[in-house]
PyMOL CGO cylinders between C-alpha atoms (Angstrom):
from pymol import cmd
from pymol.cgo import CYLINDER

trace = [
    CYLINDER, 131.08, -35.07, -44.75, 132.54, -36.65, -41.28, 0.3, 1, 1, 1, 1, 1, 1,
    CYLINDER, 132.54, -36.65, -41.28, 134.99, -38.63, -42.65, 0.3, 1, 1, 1, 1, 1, 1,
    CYLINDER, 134.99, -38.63, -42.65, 136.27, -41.74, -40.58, 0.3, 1, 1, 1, 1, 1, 1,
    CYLINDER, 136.27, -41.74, -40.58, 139.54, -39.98, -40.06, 0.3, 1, 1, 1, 1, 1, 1,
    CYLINDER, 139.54, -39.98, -40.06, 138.07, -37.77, -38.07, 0.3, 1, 1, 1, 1, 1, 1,
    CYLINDER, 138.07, -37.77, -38.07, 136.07, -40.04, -36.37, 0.3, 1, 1, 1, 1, 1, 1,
    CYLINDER, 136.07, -40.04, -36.37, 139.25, -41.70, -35.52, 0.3, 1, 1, 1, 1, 1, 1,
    CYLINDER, 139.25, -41.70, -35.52, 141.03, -38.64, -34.53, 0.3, 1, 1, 1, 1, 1, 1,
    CYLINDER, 141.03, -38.64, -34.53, 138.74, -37.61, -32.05, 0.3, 1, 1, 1, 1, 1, 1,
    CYLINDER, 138.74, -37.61, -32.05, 138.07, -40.90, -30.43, 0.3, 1, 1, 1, 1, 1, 1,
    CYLINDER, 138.07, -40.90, -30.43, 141.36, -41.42, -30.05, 0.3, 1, 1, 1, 1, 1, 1,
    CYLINDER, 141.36, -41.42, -30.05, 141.99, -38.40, -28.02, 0.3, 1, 1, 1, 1, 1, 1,
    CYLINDER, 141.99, -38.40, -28.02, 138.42, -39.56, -26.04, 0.3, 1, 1, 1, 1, 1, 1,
    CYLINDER, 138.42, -39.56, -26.04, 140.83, -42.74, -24.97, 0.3, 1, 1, 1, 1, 1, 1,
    CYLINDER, 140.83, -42.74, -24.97, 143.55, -41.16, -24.04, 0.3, 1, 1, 1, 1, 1, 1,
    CYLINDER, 143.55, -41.16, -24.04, 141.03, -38.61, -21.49, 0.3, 1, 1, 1, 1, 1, 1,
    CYLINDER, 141.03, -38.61, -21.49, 139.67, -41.65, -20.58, 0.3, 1, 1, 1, 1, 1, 1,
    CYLINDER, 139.67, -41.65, -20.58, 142.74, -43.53, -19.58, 0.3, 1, 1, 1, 1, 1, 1,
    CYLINDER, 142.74, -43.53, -19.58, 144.85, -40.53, -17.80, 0.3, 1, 1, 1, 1, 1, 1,
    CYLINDER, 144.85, -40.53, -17.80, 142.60, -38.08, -16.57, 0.3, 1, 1, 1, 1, 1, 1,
    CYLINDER, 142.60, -38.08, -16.57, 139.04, -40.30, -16.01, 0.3, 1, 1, 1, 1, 1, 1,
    CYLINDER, 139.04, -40.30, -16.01, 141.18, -42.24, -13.06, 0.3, 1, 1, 1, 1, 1, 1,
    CYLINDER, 141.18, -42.24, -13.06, 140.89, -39.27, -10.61, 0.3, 1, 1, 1, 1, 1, 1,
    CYLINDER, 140.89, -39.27, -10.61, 137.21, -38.65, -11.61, 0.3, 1, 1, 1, 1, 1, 1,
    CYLINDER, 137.21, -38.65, -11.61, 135.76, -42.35, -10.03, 0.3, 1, 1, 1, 1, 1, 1,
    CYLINDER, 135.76, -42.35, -10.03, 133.29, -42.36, -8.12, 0.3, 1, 1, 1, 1, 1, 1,
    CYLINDER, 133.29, -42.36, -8.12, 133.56, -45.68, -5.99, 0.3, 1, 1, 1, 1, 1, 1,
    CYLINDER, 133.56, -45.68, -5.99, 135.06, -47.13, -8.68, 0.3, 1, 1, 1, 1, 1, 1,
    CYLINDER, 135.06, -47.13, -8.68, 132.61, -46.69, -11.39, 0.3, 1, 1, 1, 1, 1, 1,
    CYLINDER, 132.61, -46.69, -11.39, 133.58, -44.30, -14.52, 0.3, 1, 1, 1, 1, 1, 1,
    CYLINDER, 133.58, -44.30, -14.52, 131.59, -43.64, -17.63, 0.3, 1, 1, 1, 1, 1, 1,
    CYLINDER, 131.59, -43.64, -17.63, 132.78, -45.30, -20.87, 0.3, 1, 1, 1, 1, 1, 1,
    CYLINDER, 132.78, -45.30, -20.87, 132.44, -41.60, -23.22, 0.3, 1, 1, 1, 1, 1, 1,
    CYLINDER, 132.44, -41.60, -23.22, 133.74, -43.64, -25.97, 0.3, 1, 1, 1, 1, 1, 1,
    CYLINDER, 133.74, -43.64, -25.97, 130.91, -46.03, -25.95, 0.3, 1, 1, 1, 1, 1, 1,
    CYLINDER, 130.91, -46.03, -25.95, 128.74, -42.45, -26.13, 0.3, 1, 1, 1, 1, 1, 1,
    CYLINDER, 128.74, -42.45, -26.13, 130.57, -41.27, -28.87, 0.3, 1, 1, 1, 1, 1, 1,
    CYLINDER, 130.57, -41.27, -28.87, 130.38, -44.45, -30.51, 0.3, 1, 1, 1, 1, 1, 1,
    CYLINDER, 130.38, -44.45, -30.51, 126.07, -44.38, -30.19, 0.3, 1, 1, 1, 1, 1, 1,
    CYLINDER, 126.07, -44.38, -30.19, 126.65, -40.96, -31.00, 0.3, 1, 1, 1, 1, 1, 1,
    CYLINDER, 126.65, -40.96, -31.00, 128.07, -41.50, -34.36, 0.3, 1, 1, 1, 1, 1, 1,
    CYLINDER, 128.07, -41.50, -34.36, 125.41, -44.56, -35.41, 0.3, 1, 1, 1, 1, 1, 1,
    CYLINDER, 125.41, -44.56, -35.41, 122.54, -42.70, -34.60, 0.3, 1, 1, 1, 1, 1, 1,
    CYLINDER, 122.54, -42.70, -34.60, 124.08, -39.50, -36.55, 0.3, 1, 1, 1, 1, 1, 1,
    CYLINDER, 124.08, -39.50, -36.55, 125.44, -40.55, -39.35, 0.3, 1, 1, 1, 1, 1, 1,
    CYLINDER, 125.44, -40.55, -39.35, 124.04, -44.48, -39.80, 0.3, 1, 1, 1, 1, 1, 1,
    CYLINDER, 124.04, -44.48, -39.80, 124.46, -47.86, -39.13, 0.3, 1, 1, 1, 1, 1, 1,
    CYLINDER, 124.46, -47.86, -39.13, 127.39, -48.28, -41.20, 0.3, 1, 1, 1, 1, 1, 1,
    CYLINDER, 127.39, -48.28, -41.20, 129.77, -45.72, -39.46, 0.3, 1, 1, 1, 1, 1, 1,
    CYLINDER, 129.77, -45.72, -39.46, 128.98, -46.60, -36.32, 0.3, 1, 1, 1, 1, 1, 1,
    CYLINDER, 128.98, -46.60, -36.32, 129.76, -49.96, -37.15, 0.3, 1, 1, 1, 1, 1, 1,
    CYLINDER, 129.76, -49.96, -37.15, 133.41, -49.17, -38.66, 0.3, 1, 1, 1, 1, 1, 1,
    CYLINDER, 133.41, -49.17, -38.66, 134.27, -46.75, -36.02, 0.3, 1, 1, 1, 1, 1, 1,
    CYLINDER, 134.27, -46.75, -36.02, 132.69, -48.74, -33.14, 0.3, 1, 1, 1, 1, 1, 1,
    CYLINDER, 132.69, -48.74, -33.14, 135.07, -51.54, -34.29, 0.3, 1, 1, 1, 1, 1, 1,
    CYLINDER, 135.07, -51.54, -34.29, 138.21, -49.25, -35.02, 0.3, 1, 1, 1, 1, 1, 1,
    CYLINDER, 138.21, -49.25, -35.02, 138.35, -47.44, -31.60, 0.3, 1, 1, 1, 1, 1, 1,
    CYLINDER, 138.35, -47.44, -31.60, 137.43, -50.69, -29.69, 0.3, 1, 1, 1, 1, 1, 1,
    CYLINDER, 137.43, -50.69, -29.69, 140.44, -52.37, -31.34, 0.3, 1, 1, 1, 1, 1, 1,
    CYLINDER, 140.44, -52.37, -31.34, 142.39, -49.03, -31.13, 0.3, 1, 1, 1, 1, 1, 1,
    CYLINDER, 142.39, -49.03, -31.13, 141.28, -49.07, -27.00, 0.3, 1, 1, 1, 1, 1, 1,
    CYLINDER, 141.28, -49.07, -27.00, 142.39, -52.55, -26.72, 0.3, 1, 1, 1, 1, 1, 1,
    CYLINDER, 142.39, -52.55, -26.72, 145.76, -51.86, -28.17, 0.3, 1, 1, 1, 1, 1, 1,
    CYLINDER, 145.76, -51.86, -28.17, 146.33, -48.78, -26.04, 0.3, 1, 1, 1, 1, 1, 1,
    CYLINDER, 146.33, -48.78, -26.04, 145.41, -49.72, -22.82, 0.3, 1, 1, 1, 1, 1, 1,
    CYLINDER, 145.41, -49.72, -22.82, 146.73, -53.75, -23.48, 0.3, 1, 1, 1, 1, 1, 1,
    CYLINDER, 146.73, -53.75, -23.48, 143.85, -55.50, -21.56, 0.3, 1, 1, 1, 1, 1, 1,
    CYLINDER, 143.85, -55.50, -21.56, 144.33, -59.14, -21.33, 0.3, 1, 1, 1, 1, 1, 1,
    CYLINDER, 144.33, -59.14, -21.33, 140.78, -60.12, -23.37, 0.3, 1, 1, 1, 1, 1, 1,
    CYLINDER, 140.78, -60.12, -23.37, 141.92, -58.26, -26.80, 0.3, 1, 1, 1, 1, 1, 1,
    CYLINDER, 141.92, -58.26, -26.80, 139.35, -57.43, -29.11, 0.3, 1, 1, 1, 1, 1, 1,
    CYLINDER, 139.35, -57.43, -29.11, 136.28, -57.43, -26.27, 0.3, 1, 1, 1, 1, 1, 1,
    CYLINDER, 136.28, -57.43, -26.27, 136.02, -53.72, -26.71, 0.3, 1, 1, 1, 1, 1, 1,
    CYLINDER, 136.02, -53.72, -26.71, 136.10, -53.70, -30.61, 0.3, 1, 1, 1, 1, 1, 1,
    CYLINDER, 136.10, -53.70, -30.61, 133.17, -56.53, -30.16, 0.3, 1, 1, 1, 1, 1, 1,
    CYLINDER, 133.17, -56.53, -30.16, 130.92, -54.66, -27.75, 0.3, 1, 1, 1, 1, 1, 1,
    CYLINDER, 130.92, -54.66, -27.75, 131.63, -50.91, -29.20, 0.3, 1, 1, 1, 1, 1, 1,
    CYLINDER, 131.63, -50.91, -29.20, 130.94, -52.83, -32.41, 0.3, 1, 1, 1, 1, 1, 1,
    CYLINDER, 130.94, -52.83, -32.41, 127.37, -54.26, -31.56, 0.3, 1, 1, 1, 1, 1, 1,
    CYLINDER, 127.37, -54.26, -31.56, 126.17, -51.04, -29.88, 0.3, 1, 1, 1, 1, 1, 1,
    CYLINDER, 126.17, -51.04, -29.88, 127.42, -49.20, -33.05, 0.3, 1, 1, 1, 1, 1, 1,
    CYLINDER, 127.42, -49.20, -33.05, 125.30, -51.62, -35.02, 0.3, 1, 1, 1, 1, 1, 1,
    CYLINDER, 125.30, -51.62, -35.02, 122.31, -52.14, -32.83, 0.3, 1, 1, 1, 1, 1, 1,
    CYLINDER, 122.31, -52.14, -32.83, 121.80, -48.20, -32.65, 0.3, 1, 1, 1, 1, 1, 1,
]
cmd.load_cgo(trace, "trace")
């Protein structure tokens, strides 16, 4: 069972690559979002349902960390893809 700590746990850690180490890896000035990926990678896996939770948790998680000035615009996209697929 992949619980939703887990799910948690690990897309945390994909935020923290992304907002550290994914700066130096731009290519002009576009950079994958891997936790939209992980997101669609958890709906189609394991349902509709936990990729909605966790699209919404690590979206609002993101938005926290990285204090962008539209809060909760992650949580809403991450959310819809996790739904959608």
């Amino acid at each position: 069972m992949y619980s939703l700590f887990k799910i948690v746990f690990f897309g945390s850690i994909i935020i923290l690559f992304e907002l550290f180490i994914l700066d130096f890896i731009t290519i002009n000035n576009i950079r994958p979002d891997f936790l939209l990926i992980y997101v669609l990678y958890i709906s189609l896996t394991y349902g509709r349902l936990k990729g909605l939770l966790s699209g919404f948790l690590l979206g609002i998680l993101e938005d926290f960390i990285s204090g962008t000035l539209f809060f909760g615009l992650s949580a809403l996209t991450k959310t819809i893809s996790g739904f959608l697929f």
